[in-house]
Structures are given as C-alpha cells and as structure tokens.
C-alpha positions in Angstrom: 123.5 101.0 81.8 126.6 98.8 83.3 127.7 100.1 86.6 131.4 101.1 86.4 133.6 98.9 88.6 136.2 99.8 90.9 140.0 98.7 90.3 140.4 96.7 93.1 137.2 94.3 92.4 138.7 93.1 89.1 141.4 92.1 91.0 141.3 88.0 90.8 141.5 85.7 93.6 144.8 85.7 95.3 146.0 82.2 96.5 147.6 82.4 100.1 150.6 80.5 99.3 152.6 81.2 102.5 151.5 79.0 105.7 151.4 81.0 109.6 151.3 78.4 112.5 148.3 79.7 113.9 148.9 78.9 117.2 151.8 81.6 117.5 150.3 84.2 115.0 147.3 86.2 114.8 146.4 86.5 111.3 144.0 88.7 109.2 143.2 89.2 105.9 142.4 92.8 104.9 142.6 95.8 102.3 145.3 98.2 102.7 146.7 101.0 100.4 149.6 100.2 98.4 151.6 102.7 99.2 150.9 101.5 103.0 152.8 98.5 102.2 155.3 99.9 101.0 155.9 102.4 103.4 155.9 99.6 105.7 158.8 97.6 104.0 161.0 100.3 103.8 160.4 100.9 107.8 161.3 96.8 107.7 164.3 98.0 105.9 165.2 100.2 108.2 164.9 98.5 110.8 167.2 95.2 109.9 169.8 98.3 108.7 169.4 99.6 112.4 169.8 96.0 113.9 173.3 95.9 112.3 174.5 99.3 113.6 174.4 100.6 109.6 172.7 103.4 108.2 170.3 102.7 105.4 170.9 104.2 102.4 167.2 104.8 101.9 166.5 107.2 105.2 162.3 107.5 104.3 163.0 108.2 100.1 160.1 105.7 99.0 161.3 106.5 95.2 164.7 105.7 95.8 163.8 102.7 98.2 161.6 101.2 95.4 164.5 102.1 92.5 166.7 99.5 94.3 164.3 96.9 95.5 161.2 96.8 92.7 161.7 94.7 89.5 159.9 96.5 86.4 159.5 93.4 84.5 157.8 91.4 87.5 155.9 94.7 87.8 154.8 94.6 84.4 154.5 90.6 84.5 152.2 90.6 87.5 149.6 93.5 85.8 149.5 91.7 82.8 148.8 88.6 85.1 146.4 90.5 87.3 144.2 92.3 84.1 144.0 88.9 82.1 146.0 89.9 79.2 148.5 87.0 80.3 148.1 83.4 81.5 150.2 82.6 84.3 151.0 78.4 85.7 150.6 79.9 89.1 148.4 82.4 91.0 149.8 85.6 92.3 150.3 85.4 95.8 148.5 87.3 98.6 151.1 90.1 99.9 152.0 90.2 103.2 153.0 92.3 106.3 154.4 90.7 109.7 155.0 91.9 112.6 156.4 91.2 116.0 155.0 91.5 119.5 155.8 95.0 119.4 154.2 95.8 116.4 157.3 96.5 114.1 157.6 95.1 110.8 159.7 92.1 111.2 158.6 90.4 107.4 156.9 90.8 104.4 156.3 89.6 100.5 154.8 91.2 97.6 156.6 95.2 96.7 156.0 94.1 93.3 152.5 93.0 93.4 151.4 96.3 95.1 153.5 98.1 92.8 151.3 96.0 90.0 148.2 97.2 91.5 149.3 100.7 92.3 149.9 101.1 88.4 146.5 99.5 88.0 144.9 102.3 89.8 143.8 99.8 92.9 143.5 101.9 96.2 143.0 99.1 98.6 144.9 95.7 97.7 144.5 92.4 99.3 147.1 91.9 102.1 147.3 89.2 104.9 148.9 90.6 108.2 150.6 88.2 110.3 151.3 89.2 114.0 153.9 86.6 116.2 153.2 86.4 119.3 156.2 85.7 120.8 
C-alpha cells in the first residue's frame, strides 16, 4: 500500500530568487504556517500606515486585508504551477519575511504564494526569514 503524502512535501523546489548581503542579515530558511505569514504582512502593513501618522484601513481584519492586497488569478496561477497541472518559464519564488533589529516586520514577498498553498491544504510552507542587523 502507498503511504499517503502530506501537502506540503509535494510542494516543488522553490528557487530563492531574492539575494541578502550576508554580512548585514541573518538568514534562515524554515517552515511556517501560511496564515503566519500573512498575519505577519498585515502587522508590516500596519506598521508603514503607523510610520505615516495614518490609520490603516485594515485594523487586524485578515479577510479584508487579503480582499485588497491578494490577486485570485496569481492565486490560482501559482497552484496550478505548484500541483503540475501548469508549466511555468520560471520557478516560484521562496516567500519571505524580514525583519529589523527589533524584530518588526520591515519586508516581505509572497501573500499570493501562501495563499496558493493555503488553498492547497499545505500547513507549513517554505519561507526564508531575513533579519538586518542594523
């Protein structure tokens, strides 16, 4: 009998297409929830509304956060990408969190790749975390 595999191992390899300087970053690659992520953008969000003495519109609404900033087609592009029912010229990127020396969010890429993968069922996705130093 063929042992059942879990989501997030038929996940392909994901090419890390964004460079750190190393020698002002610490960087890790890890597994993280998708909804993690995305939590973590919207605080991102936040933040950058805070910076500019504005209110965000979003407050901590995840639904209405990802209404405004997810893409169904890319969504629904990237999962076709990501189950191998389409051929794509490039590989999907590696998400990815940053964060400054205080640990805030200060950057990331990838909502609609963990929004791919959330619809795929994947409970830990691929993620590279960048932390500046300085």
């Amino acid at each position: 009998m063929k042992k059942k595999r879990k989501p997030e191992e038929n996940v392909p390899f994901m090419s890390d297409q964004y460079s750190f300087s190393h020698a002002d970053n610490t960087v890790k690659k890890t597994f993280i929830n998708p909804n993690i992520f995305l939590k973590t953008t919207l605080r991102e969000s936040n933040r950058r509304y805070r910076k500019r003495n504005e209110i965000s519109p979003f407050g901590m609404d995840l639904k209405k956060f990802e209404k405004r900033v997810i893409f169904p087609e890319n969504v629904q592009h990237i999962k076709s990408v990501l189950q191998g029912k389409k051929k794509s010229k490039w590989n999907i990127p590696r998400p990815f969190l940053e964060f400054n020396e205080l640990g805030e969010p200060t950057g990331h890429e990838g909502r609609n790749t963990m929004v791919a993968m959330r619809k795929m069922g994947i409970k830990k996705a691929p993620v590279t975390i960048v932390r500046r130093k300085r």
